[in-house]
Every structure is written in structure tokens, then in C-alpha cells.
C-alpha positions as CSV (number, residue, x, y, z in Angstrom):
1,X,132.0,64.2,157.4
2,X,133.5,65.1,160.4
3,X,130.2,64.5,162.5
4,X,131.5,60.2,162.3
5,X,134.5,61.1,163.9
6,X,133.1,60.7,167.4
7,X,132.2,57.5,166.5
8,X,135.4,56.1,165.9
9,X,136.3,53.2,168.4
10,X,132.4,52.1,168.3
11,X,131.7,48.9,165.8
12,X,129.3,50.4,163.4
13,X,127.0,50.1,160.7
14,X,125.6,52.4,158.1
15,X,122.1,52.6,156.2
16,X,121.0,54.8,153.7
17,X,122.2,55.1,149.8
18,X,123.7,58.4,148.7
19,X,124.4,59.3,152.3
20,X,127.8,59.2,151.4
21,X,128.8,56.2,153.6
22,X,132.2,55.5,152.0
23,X,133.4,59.0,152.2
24,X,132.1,58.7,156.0
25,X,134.4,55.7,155.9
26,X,137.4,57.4,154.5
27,X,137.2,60.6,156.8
28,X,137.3,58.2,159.8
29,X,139.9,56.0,158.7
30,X,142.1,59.5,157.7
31,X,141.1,61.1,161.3
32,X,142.6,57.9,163.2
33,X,145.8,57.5,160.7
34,X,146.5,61.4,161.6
35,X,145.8,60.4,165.0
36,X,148.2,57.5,165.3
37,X,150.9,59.5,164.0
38,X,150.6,62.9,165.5
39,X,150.8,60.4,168.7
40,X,153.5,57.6,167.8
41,X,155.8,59.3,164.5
42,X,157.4,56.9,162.1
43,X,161.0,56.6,163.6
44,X,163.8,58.5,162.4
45,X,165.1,57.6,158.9
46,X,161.6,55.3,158.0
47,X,158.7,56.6,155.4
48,X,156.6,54.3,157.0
49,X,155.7,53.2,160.5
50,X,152.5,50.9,161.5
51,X,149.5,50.4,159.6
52,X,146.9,52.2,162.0
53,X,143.6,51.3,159.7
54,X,143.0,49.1,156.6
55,X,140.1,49.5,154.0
56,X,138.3,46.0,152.8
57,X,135.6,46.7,150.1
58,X,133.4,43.2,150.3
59,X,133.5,42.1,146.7
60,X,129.8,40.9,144.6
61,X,129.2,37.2,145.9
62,X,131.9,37.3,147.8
63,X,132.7,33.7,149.7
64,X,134.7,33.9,152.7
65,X,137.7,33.0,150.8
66,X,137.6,36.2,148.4
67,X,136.9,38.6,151.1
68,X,139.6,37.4,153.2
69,X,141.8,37.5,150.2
70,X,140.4,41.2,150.0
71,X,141.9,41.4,153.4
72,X,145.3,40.0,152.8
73,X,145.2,42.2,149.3
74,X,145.2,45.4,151.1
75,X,148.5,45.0,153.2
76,X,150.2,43.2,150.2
77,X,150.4,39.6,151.9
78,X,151.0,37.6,149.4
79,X,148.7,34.9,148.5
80,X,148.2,31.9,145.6
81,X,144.9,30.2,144.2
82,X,146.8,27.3,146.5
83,X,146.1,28.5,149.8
84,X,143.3,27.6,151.7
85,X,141.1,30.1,153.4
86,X,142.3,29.0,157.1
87,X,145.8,29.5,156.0
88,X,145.1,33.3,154.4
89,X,142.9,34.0,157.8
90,X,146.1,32.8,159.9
91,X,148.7,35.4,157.4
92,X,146.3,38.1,157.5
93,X,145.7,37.7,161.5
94,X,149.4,37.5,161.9
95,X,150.5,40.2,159.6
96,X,147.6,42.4,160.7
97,X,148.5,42.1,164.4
98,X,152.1,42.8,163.2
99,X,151.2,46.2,161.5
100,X,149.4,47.7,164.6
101,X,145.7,47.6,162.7
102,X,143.5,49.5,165.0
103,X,140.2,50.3,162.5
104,X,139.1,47.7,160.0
105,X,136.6,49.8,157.6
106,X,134.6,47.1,155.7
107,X,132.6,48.7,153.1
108,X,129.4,47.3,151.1
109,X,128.5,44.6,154.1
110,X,125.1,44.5,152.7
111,X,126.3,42.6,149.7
112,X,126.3,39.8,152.7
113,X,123.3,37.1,153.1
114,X,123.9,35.0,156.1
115,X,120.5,33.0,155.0
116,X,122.8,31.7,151.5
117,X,125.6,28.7,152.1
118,X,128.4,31.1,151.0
119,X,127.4,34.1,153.1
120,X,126.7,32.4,156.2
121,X,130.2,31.2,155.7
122,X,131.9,34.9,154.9
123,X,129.8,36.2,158.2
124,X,131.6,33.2,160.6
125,X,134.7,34.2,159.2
126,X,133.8,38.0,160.3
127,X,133.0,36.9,163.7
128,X,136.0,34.7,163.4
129,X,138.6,37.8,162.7
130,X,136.6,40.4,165.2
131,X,137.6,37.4,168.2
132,X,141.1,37.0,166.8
133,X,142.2,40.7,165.7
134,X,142.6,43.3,168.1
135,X,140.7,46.1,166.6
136,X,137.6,48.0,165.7
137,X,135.5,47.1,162.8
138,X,133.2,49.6,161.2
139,X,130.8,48.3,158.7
140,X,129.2,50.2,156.2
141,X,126.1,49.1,153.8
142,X,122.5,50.4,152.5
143,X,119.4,49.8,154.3
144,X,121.3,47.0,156.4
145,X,118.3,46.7,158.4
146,X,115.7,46.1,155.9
147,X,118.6,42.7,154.3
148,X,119.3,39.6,155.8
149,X,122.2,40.9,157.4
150,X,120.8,41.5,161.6
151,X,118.4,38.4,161.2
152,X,119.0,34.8,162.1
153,X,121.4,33.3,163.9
154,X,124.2,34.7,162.5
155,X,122.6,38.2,161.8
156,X,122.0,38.4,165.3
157,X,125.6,37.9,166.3
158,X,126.8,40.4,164.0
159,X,123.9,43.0,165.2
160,X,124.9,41.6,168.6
161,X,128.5,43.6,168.3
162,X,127.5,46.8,166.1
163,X,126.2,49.8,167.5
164,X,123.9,51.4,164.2
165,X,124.4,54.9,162.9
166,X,121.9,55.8,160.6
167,X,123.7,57.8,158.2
168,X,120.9,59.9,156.1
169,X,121.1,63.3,154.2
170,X,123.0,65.9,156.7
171,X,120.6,68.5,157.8
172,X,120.9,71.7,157.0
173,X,120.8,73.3,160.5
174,X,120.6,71.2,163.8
175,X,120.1,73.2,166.9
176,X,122.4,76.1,166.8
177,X,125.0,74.4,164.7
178,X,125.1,74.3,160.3
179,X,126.4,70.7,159.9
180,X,126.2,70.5,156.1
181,X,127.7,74.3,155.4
182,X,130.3,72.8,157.9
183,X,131.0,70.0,155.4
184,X,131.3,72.4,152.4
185,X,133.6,74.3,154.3
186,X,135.9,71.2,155.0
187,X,135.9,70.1,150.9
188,X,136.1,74.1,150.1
189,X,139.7,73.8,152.5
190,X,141.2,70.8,150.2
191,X,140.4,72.4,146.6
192,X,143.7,73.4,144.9
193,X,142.5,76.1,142.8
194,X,144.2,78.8,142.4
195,X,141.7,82.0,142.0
196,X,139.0,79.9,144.0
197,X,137.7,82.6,146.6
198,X,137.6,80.9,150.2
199,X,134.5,81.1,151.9
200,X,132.3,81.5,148.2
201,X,131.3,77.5,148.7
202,X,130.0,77.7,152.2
203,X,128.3,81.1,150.8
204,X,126.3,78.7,148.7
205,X,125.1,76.3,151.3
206,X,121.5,76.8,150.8
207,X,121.4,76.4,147.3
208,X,123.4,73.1,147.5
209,X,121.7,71.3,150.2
210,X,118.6,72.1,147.7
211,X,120.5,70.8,144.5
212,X,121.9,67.7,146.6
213,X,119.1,66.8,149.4
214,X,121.8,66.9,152.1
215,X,123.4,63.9,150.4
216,X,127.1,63.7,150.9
217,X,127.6,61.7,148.0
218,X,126.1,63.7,145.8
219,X,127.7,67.2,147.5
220,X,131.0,65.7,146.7
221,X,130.6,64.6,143.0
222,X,129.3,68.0,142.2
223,X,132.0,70.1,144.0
224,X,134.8,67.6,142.0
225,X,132.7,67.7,138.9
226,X,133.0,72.0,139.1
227,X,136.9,71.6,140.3
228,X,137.7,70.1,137.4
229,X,135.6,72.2,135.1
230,X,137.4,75.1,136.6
231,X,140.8,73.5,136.0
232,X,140.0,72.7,132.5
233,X,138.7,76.3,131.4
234,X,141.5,77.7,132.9
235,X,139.5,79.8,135.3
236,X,140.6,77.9,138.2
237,X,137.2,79.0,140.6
238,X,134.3,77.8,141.2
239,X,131.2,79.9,141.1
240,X,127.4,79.5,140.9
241,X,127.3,79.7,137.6
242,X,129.5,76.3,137.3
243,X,127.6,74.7,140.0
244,X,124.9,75.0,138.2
245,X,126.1,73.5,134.4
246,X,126.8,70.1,136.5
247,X,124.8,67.7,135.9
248,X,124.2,65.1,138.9
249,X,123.6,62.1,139.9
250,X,119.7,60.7,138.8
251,X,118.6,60.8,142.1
252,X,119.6,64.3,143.2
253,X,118.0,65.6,139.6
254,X,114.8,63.9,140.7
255,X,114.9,65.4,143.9
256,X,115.8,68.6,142.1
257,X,113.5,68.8,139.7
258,X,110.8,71.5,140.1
259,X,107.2,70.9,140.1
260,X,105.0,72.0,137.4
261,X,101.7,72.9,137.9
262,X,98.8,71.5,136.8
């Protein structure tokens, strides 16, 4: 997860299912919040100072007037079924500029298709906020390449101002570094369990980049699938042995599965 850290600042897009895209998301967005306030501290006396990053999840069918509704939702701007789209656009710009937004994460971009009426619509309105907010957009999808997203006019634009990450299954080993036992080790540091031995999940890398194929997605529903066993047994640790009683996700059983032979 921490590998898409160095990308923050860079408009960008995302590919693959089960790469874990959203986490990606989240990771970034949580390493620039930490940022802005290690650097500029809510004032004395306030819970809250600015908004550094907002979250937009780009709803099934969405028109340009429910996604920039989605917008306005996330920083509590109020809105009615009155409104028009132009005047939500003009609160959300307004308010977002207020708050200090400097990362807008919009996941599930693929749901877009510039080629249809109502998604040729919601991607002007895209290009629309990235000339009028002052900020960086990250995009996430699946297989953005392979939709109508990057083609035609209005594709174009939008690939015009995103630099693409591909974000498949996390290697094992690349060069001299152990990016994926590096990502255990990070979810292994925010478990709450009480008997959990450090350093027993990072132990296990091997065996969980087989059982998961690298996919982030997949790492992290197991690990919270075993966390919770472990909370509700009363054990309070994870081992092998309850690694290994989760049941994932059909496509990392698949991938799982052995071979028999014939």
C-alpha cells in the first residue's frame, strides 16, 4: 500500500480488479491527511482544521447531477431535489475551495461511458471541476483502458490529464526489496490483538502471496476475516492454522486451488 504514496500529487488512474485499488485509495488519501497536519495543526482549542482530501465513490448510472451530489454529500453541503446541477457544482466548488481540498479520490470511474448521453455529461462536469478546483484528482477503476473511458473526444481529454498506474497483484520480491511482506507488515502494525505475536504475519509471506496471488484485496479480507476469528474465540492471535480455515474470495480460491492430476 505504501508503494502509491509516491504518486500522490500525479492525476491517476487504476486498472486491475482485486488489486486492491480502493485500499490504494484510502492509504493515499490517509498519507496526505497525516501530511497536512503534521505540517499545518488544527489551531488551538479546534477538533477540526481543513479538509485536506475528500473521497467521491461514482454511484451505478450515475448522471452528472448524482455524482456531483456525491460531491457535495461528502463535506455535508446541503443540498434539495430543487437544486440544479450548476448551482450544486458552484456550492461544492465554493465550499471545497473553502475547506483547503488538496486530493479528490474518485473511486469506480469505470462505471463512466462518455459514448452514452448521461456519461458524456458526468465526464464534462469532471473536466469542469478539475479547471475550477485547485487540486489533484486520482481516479480509480478496473480495466479502464479496455472501457470507453480514454476513447473519443471526451475520453481523450480525460486520458489527456491522468498519468496511468497499473495497479496489478504486488510481487513478491522486486529487485532487492519484499514489497508484499512489506504490506503484511504494515496491516500486522494496526491489528489490536492482544496475544498476536509481531512479526508471525510477515513470517507467513510466502504462504499468503500463494493463498492471495499478490492481491491486496484479497490479503486484506483474509487478515480481517482471521482478526476477528481471533477476537471471537477469545484467542486474540492469529496463526497459520486460522489463516488457513478462512475462506476467500472466489477468485483467490480459484487461483488457489491445486491441480489434480490426470
Amino acid at each position: 500500500m505504501t508503494e502509491f504514496a509516491r504518486y500522490l500529487g500525479i492525476p491517476t488512474t487504476t486498472r486491475s480488479r482485486a488489486a486492491g485499488k480502493t485500499t490504494a485509495l484510502l492509504n493515499v488519501g490517509r498519507a496526505c491527511h497525516l501530511a497536512h497536519i503534521r505540517k499545518s495543526p488544527p489551531p488551538p482549542g479546534s477538533a477540526h482544521g481543513a479538509a485536506p482530501v475528500a473521497y467521491v465513490l461514482v454511484p451505478p448510472g450515475a448522471t452528472a447531477k448524482t455524482l456531483i451530489t456525491e460531491f457535495a454529500r461528502y463535506l455535508g453541503i446541503p443540498t434539495t431535489t430543487r437544486m440544479t446541477q450548476t448551482q450544486i457544482t458552484d456550492a461544492v466548488c465554493h465550499t471545497y475551495t473553502q475547506a483547503g481540498v488538496q486530493l479528490i479520490l474518485i473511486d469506480e470511474i469505470h462505471r463512466l461511458n462518455p459514448r452514452t448521453t448521461t456519461g458524456a455529461q458526468t465526464a464534462d462536469l469532471l473536466k469542469d471541476l478539475t479547471e475550477r478546483l485547485p487540486t489533484t484528482f486520482v481516479y480509480a477503476g478496473i480495466n479502464v483502458t479496455d472501457t470507453p473511458l480514454f476513447s473519443g473526444t471526451r475520453g481523450a481529454q480525460l486520458a489527456g490529464r491522468a498519468t496511468l498506474v497499473d495497479c496489478g497483484p504486488l510481487p513478491a520480491r522486486h529487485g532487492t526489496r519484499h514489497p508484499f511482506r512489506d504490506v503484511i507488515a504494515d496491516i500486522e502494525n494496526a491489528l489490536d490483538l492482544h496475544h498476536h505475536k509481531p512479526g508471525t504475519l510477515p513470517a507467513h509471506a510466502p504462504y499468503l502471496h500463494q493463498r492471495t496471488a499478490g492481491r491486496i484485496g484479497s490479503l486484506t479480507r483474509l487478515i480481517r476475516q482471521a482478526a476477528i476469528t481471533a477476537i471471537h474465540d477469545g484467542t486474540e492471535r492469529i496463526t497459520k492454522t486460522t489463516l488457513d480455515a478462512v475462506r476467500l474470495d472466489h477468485l483467490a480460491e480459484q487461483h488457489n486451488r491445486p491441480t489434480r492430476n490426470r
